[in-house]
C-alpha positions in Angstrom: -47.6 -71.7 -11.1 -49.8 -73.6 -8.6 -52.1 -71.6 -6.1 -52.1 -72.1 -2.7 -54.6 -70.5 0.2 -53.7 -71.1 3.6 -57.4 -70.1 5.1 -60.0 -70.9 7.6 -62.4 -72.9 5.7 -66.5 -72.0 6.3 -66.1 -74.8 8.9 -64.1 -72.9 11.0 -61.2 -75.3 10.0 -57.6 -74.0 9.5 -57.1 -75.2 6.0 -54.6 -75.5 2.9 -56.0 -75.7 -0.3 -54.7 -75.7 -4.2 -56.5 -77.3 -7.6 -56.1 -81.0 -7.6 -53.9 -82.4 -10.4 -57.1 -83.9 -12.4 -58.3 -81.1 -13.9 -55.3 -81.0 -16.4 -55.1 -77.2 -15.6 -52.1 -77.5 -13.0 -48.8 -79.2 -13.8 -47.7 -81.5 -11.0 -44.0 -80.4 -9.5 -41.6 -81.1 -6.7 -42.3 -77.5 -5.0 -45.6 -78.2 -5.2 -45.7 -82.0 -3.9 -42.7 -80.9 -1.2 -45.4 -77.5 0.4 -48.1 -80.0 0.4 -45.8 -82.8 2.5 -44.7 -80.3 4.6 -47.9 -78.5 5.2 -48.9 -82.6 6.3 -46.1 -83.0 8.5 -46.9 -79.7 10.1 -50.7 -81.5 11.1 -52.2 -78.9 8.5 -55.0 -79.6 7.1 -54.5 -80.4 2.9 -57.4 -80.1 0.5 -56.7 -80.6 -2.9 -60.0 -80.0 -4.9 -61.5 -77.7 -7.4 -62.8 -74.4 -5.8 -63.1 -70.9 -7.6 -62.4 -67.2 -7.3 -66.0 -66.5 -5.6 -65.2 -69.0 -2.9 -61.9 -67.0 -2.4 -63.2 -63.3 -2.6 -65.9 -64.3 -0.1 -63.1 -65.8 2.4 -61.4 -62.5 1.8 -64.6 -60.3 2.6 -64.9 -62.8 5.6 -61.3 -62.5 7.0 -60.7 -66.0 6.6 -57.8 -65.5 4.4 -54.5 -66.1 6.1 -52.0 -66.3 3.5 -52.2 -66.7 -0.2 -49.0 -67.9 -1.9 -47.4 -69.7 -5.5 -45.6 -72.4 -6.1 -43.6 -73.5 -9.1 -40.2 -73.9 -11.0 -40.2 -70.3 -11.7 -41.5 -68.9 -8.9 -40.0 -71.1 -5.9 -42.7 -70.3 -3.3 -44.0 -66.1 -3.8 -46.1 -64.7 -1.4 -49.4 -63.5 -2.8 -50.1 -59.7 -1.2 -52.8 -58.7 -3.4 -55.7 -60.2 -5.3 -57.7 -58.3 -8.0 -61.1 -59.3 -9.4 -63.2 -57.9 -11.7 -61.4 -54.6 -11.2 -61.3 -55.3 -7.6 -58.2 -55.3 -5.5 -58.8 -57.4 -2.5 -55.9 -57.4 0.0 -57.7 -57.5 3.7 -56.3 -60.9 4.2 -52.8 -59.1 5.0 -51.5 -60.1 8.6 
C-alpha cells in the first residue's frame, strides 16, 4: 500500500505527499501514478520524497492534516481515519 497525506506543509503550502519510488520500500502502481496525475491536474501541489512519522504526528498536533489516505492493488484508494504511534492514537486531522 502506498501512503498518501493531503496536508498543509510548515510553509503554509496545501500539499500532497507519499515516499518517492527510490527508496525500494514502495512498489510503483497504476493507482498510485493515476492519484498523483490527478492530484497534478487538480493544480495540487505533489511532493514525492522521503519524510517520517514525526514529521506527520507533528502536522497532526498542528492541524495541518487534511486527509490521510492508501493507495494500492488491494486497497483501491482507503481513507485513513486514524493514526496510532507509539501507543498513541492520533485522529484530530478528522474534517
Amino acid at each position: 500500500m502506498n501512503f498518501f497525506v493531503y496536508w498543509i506543509n510548515e510553509q503554509g503550502q496545501k500539499e500532497l505527499i507519499t515516499c518517492d519510488l527510490e527508496q525500494g520500500t514502495i512498489l510503483p502502481g497504476i493507482t498510485r501514478d493515476s492519484v498523483i496525475q490527478q492530484a497534478k491536474e487538480w493544480k495540487i501541489h505533489v511532493s514525492e520524497r522521503k519524510y517520517t512519522i514525526h514529521e506527520l504526528v507533528k502536522a497532526i498536533a498542528e492541524k495541518r492534516v487534511l486527509e490521510a489516505f492508501g493507495t494500492g492493488t488491494a486497497a483501491v484508494i482507503s481513507p485513513i481515519s486514524v493514526i496510532n504511534h507509539k501507543g498513541r492514537v492520533n485522529n484530530n486531522y478528522k474534517l
